[in-house]
C-alpha positions as CSV (number, residue, x, y, z in Angstrom):
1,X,0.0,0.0,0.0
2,X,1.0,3.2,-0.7
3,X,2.3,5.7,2.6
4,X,-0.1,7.8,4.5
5,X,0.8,11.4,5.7
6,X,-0.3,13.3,8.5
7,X,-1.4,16.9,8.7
8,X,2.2,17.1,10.4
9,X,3.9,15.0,8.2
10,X,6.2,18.1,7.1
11,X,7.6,18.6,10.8
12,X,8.2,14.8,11.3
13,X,10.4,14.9,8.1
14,X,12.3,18.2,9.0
15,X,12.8,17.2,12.5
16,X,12.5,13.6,13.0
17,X,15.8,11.3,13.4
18,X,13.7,9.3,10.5
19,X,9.7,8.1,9.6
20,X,8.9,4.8,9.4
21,X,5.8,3.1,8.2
22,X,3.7,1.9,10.8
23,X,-0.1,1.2,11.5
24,X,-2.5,1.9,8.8
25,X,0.3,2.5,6.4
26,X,1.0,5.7,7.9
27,X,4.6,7.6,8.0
28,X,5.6,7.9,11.9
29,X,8.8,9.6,13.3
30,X,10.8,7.1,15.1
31,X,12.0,9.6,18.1
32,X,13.5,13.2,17.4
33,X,16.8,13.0,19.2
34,X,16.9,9.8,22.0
35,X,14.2,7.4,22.5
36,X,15.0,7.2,25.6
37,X,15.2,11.1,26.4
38,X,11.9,11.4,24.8
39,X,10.5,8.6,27.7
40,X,11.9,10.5,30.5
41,X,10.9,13.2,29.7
42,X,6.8,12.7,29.2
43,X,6.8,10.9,32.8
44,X,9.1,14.1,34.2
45,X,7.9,16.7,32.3
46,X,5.3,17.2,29.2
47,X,5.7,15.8,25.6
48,X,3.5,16.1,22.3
49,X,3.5,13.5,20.3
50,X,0.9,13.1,17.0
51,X,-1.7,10.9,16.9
52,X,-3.4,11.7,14.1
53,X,-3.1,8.7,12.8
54,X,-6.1,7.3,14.7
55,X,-9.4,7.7,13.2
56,X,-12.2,8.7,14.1
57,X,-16.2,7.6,13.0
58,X,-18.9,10.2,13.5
59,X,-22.3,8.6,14.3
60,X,-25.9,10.7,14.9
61,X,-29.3,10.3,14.1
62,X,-31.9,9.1,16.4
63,X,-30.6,5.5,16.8
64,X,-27.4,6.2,17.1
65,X,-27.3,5.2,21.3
66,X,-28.7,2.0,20.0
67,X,-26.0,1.0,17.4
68,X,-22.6,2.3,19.9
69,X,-24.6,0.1,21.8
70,X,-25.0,-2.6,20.1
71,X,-21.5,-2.2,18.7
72,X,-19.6,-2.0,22.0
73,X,-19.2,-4.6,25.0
74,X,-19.1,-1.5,27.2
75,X,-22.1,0.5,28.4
76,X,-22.9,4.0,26.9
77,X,-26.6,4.7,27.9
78,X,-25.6,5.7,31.9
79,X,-23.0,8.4,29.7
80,X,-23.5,11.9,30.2
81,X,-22.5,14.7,27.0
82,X,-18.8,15.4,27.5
83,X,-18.0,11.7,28.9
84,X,-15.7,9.6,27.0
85,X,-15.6,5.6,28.2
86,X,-13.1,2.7,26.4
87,X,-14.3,-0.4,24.9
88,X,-13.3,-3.1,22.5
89,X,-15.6,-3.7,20.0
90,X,-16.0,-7.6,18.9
91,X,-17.6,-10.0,16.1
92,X,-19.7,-12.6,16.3
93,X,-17.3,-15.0,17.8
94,X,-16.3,-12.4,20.3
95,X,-13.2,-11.6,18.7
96,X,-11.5,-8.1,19.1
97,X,-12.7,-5.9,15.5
98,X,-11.4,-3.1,17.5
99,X,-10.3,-1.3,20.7
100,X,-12.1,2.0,20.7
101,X,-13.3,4.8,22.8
102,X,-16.4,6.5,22.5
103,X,-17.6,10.5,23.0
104,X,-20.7,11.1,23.5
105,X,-22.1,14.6,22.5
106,X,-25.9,14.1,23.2
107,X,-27.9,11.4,22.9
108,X,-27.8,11.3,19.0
109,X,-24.8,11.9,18.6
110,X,-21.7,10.0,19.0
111,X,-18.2,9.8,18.0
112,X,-15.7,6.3,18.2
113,X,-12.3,6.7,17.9
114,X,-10.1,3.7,16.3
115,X,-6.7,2.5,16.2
116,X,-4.5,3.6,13.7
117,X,-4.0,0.1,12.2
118,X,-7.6,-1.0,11.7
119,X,-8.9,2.3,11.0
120,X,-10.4,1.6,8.0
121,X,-11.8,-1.9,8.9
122,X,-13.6,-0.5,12.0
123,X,-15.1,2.1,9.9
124,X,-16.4,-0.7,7.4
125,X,-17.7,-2.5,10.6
126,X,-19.2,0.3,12.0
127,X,-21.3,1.1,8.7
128,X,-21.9,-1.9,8.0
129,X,-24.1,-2.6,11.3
130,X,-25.4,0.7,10.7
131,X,-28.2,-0.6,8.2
132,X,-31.4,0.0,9.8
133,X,-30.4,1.4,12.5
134,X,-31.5,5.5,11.9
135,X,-28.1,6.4,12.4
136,X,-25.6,7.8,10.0
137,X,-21.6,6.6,9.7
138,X,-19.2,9.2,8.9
139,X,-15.4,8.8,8.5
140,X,-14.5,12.5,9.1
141,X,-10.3,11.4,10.0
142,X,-9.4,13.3,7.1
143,X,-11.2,16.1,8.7
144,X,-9.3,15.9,12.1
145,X,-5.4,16.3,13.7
146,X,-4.8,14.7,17.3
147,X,-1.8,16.3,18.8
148,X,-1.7,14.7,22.1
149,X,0.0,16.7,25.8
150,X,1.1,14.3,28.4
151,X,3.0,14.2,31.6
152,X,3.1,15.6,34.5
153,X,3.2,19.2,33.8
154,X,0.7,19.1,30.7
155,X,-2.1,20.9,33.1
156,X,-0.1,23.7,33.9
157,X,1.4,23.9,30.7
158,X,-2.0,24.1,29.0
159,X,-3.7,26.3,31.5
160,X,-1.4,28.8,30.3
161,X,-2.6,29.0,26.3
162,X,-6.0,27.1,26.4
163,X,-9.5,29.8,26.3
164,X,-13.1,28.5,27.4
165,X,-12.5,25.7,30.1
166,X,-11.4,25.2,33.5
167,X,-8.9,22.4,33.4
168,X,-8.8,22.5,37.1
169,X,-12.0,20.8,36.7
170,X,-11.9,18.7,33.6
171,X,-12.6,15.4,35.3
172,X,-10.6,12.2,34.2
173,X,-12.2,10.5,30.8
174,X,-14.3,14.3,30.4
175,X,-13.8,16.3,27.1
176,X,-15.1,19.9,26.1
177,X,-14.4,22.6,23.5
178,X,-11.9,25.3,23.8
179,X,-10.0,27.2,21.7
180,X,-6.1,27.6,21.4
181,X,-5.1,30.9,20.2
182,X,-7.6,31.3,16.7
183,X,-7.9,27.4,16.7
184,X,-11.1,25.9,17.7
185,X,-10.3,22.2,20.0
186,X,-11.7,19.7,21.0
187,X,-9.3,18.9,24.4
188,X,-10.3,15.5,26.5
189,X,-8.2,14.2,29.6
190,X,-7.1,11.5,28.1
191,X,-3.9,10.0,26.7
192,X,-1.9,6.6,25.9
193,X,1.3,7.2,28.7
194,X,0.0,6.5,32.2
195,X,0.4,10.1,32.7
196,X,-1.7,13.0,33.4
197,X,-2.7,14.0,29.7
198,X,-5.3,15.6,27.1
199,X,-5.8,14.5,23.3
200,X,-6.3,17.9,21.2
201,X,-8.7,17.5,18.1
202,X,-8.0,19.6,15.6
203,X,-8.9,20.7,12.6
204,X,-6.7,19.3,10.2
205,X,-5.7,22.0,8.0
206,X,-5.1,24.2,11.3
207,X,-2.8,21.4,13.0
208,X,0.3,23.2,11.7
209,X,0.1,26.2,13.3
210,X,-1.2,24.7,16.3
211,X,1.8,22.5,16.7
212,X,4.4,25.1,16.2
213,X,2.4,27.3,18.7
214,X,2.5,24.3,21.1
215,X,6.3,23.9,20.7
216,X,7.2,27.5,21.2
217,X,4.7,28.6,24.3
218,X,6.1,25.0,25.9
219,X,9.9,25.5,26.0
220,X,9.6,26.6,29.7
221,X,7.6,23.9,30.6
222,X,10.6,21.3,29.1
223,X,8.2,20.1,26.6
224,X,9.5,18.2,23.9
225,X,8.2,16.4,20.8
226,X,8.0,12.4,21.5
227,X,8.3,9.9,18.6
228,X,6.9,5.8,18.6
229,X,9.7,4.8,20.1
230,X,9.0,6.8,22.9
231,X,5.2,5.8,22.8
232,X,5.8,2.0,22.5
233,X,8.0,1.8,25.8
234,X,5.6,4.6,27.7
235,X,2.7,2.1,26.7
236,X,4.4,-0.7,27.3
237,X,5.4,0.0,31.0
238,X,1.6,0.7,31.5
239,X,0.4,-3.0,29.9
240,X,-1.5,-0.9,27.5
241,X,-2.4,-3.2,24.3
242,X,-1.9,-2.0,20.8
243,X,-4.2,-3.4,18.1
244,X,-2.1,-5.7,15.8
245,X,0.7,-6.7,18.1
246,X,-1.0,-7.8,20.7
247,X,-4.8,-7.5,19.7
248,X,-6.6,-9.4,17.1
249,X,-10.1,-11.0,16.1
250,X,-8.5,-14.1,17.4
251,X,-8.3,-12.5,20.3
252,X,-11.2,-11.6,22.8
253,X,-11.9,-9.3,25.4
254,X,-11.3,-11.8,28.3
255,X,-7.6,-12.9,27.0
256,X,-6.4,-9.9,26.5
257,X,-7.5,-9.1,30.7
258,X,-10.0,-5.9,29.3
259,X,-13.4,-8.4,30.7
260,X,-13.7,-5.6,33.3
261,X,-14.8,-3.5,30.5
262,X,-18.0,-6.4,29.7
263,X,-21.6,-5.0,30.4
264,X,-23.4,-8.8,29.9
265,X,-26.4,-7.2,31.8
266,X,-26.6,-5.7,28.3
267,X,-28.6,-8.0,26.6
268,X,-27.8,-7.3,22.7
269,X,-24.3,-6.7,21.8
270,X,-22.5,-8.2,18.8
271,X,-20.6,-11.0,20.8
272,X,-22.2,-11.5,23.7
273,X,-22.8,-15.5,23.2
274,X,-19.4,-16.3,21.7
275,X,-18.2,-14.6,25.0
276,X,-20.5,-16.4,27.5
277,X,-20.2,-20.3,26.4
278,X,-16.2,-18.8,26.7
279,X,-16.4,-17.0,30.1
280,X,-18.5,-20.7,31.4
281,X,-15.7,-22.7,29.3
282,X,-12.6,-20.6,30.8
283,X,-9.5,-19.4,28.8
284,X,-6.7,-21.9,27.4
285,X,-3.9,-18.6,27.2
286,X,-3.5,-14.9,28.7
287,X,-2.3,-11.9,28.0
288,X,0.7,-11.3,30.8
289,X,3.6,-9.0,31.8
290,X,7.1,-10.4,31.5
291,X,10.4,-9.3,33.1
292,X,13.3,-10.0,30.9
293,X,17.1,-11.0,31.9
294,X,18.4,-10.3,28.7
295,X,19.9,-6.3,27.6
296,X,18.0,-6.3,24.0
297,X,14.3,-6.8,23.9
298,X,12.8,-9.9,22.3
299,X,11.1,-9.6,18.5
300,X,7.6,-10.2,18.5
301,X,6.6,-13.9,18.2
302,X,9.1,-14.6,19.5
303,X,8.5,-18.5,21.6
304,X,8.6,-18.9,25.7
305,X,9.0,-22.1,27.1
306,X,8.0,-23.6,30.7
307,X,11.1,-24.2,32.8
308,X,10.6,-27.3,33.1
309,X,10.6,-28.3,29.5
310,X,14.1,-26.4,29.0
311,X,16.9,-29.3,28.9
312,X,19.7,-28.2,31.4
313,X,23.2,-29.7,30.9
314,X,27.3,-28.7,32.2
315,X,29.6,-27.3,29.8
316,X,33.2,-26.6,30.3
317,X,34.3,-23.2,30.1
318,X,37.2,-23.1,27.9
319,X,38.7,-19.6,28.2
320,X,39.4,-17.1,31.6
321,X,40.7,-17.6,34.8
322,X,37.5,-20.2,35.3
323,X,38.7,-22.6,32.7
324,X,38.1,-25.7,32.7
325,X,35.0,-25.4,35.3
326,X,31.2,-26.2,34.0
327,X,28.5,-23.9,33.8
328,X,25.0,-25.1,33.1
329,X,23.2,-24.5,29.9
330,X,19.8,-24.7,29.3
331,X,18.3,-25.4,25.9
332,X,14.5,-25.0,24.8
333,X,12.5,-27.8,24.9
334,X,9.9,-29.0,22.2
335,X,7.0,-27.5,23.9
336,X,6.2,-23.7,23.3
337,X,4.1,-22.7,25.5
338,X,3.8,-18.9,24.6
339,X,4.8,-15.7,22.3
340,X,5.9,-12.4,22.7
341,X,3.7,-9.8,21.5
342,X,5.7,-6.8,22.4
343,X,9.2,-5.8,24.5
344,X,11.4,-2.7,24.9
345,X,13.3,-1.7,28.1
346,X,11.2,0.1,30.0
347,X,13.5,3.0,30.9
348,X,11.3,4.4,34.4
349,X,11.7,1.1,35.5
350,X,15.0,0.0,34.6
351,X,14.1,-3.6,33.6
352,X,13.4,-5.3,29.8
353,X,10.3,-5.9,29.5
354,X,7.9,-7.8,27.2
355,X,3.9,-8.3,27.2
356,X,3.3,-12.4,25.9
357,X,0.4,-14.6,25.6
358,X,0.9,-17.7,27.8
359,X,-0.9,-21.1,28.7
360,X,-3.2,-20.0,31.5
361,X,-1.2,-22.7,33.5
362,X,2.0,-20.5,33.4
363,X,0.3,-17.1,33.6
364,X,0.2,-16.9,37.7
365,X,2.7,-13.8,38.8
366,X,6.5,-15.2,39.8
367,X,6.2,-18.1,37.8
368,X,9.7,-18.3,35.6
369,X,9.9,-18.8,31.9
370,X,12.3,-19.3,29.0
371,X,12.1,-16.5,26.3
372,X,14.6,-17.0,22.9
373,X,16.0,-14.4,22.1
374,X,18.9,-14.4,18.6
375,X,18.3,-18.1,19.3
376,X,19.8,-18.0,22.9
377,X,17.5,-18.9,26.6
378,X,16.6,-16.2,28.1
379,X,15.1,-16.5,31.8
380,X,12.0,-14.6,32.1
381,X,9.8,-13.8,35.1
382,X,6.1,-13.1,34.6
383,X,5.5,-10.4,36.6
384,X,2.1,-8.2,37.8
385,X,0.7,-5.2,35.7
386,X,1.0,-2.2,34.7
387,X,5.4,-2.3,35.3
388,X,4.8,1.6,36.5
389,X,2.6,3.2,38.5
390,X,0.6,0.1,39.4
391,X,-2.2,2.2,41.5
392,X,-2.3,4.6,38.4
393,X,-1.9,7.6,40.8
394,X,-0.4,9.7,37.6
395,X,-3.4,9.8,35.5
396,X,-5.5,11.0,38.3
397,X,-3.5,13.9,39.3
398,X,-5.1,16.7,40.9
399,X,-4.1,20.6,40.1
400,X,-2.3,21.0,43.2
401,X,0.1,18.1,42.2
402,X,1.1,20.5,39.6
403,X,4.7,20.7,38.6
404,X,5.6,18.0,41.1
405,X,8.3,15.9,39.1
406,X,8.7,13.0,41.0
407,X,11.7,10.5,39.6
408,X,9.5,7.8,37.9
409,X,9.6,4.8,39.6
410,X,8.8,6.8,42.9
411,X,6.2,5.7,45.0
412,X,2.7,7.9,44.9
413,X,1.1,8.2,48.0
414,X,-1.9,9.1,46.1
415,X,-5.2,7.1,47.6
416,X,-6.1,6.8,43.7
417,X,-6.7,3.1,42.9
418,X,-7.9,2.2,39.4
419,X,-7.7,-0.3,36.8
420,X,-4.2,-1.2,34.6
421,X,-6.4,0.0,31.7
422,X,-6.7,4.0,32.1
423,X,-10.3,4.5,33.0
424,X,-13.1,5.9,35.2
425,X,-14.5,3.0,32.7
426,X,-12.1,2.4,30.6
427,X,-8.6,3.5,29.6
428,X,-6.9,5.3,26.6
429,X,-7.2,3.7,23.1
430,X,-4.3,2.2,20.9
């Protein structure tokens, strides 16, 4: 397929250490000067990163709260105008056709938001139940730019250039109109990182000038432009899923852990009997966490074994002042018992880590697995999620936590205790 550009596409390319093609065929920069920088930075400071690639499907008419309905596994009739809530959205056999959120505007009027690799499949989806329904499907992600603020200065940085709202009182997973300078916004508390954050939708043929107006009133705020690199380890340390690596229809709601986020009082969603005779059948594999002995990340798919199907035998060391000693070695057995989906050092952490699907048998926290990596062993721990920030204290910060720039890693003693997905109901979408 031919490459996909972004309304900033002429930024990344000037400023970018390099683009590469990612989900839905789109151009993404890589990281602007270090990855790693770039990670530290959004959990010590602010960082904008572009997200336009996401799309997003307009939906109104007077049965439009029947089809989100119908479409998600989540609820959306308790939602109030302004609320935002995260869901996945599944087929008939209760496989994943998408991991979305949904804004509600009234009670005609809705908008999901997709991933940036099924974009255009969930928009097929999405019309396609729309038949009948007296709603109308429009794909208006031409129409809008999603430059996205996180960390934990991003309130006080955007208190200081946003018009028309209070963001001292923008609740978590809340979104309302402002305006930036000339630029009309949509801003919602929301983000991918773990960290206090807002998702700006934009106009698209405004996103320019918004973007260099962002970078220059930010420099004394230490924000920074953040690249995928940056994103995949942020969402990483945070167990957040991203459609394609880790997500797909063979996947459902319940292996990937997001069956907190399953309304089955709801009596009609597309799904719902594929995932009952599952939930009364239980799951064969999970979706888990995975600490990592090993300095390089492992490549997706790549196989995990049980420990005690690795073959250990001595081998004599033949060079150093140990010569002629044994070590033990450890081969993979024949039985995999797993893959990795995704893995990057988390760099607030300080460990490699990597998210797998495992035999539900070897999914409990502590229990220790073989990873290959480059066709060596690698012992492997799985471990409990999110890696960081396990209470989610960060996304729930309150104004007066302002500015505070706590080493990450530290400790909150914020009383804040919600899911490993962000959400009041959900968490941020892929």
């Amino acid at each position: 397929m031919p490459e996909r550009r972004t309304p900033l596409y002429d930024f990344h390319f000037r400023a970018a250490r390099n683009v590469v093609k990612g989900g839905g065929d789109f151009m993404f920069p890589s990281a602007y000067t270090s990855s790693v920088e770039e990670h530290l930075n959004v959990r010590r400071n602010v960082g904008m990163q572009d997200l336009s690639t996401m799309g997003e499907v307009d939906i109104k008419g007077p049965g439009a709260e029947r089809l989100v309905r119908r479409l998600l596994v989540n609820e959306v009739q308790d939602m109030e105008p302004g609320q935002l809530r995260y869901s996945t959205m599944c087929n008939e056999d209760g496989g994943i056709v998408d991991d979305v959120t949904v804004y509600k505007f009234g009670d005609e009027h809705f908008m999901v938001v997709t991933g940036s690799g099924p974009r255009l499949k969930s928009y097929r989806w999405i019309s396609s139940q729309a038949t009948g329904s007296s709603a109308y499907v429009t794909d208006v992600t031409a129409a809008i730019a999603l430059p996205v603020i996180q960390g934990p200065r991003s309130r006080r940085f955007l208190k200081t250039v946003v018009e028309d709202v209070d963001l001292d009182v923008l609740r978590f997973f809340r979104f309302a109109p402002c305006r930036i300078g000339d630029v009309e916004v949509l801003i919602s508390r929301s983000g991918y990182t773990g960290e206090l954050g807002y998702e700006l939708y934009t106009p698209a043929d405004q996103a320019a000038v918004l973007w260099e107006h962002l970078l220059d009133k930010g420099r004394e705020f230490d924000l920074r432009p953040y690249g995928v690199e940056a994103m995949q380890s942020l969402r990483i340390e945070k167990s957040l899923p991203l459609y394609g690596p880790d997500i797909s229809e063979d996947d459902t709601p319940f292996h990937v852990g997001l069956s907190r986020w399953i309304r089955m009082r709801k009596c009609d969603f597309i799904g719902r009997e594929a995932l009952l005779r599952l939930q009364e059948k239980g799951l064969e594999r999970r979706w888990i966490g995975l600490t990592l002995e090993s300095e390089v990340p492992a490549t997706a798919g790549a196989k995990i074994y049980s420990i005690g199907d690795v073959a250990t035998f001595r081998e004599p060391i033949e060079t150093g002042p140990e010569a002629g000693e044994y070590e033990d070695s450890v081969m993979p057995g024949e039985r995999q018992i797993g893959r990795v989906t995704s893995s990057t050092m988390g760099h607030s952490v300080r460990k490699m880590l990597a998210m797998a699907y495992v035999d539900t048998g070897h999914s409990w926290p502590g229990a220790n697995l073989i990873v290959e990596i480059n066709g060596r062993p690698i012992p492997a721990k799985v471990s409990p999620t999110p890696f960081f920030d396990p209470e989610n204290a960060r996304i729930r910060s309150e104004p007066a936590e302002d500015g505070h720039r706590p080493e990450p890693g530290t400790p909150s003693n914020s009383r804040a205790n919600v899911p490993a997905r962000q959400s009041s109901n959900g968490g941020a979408g892929s």
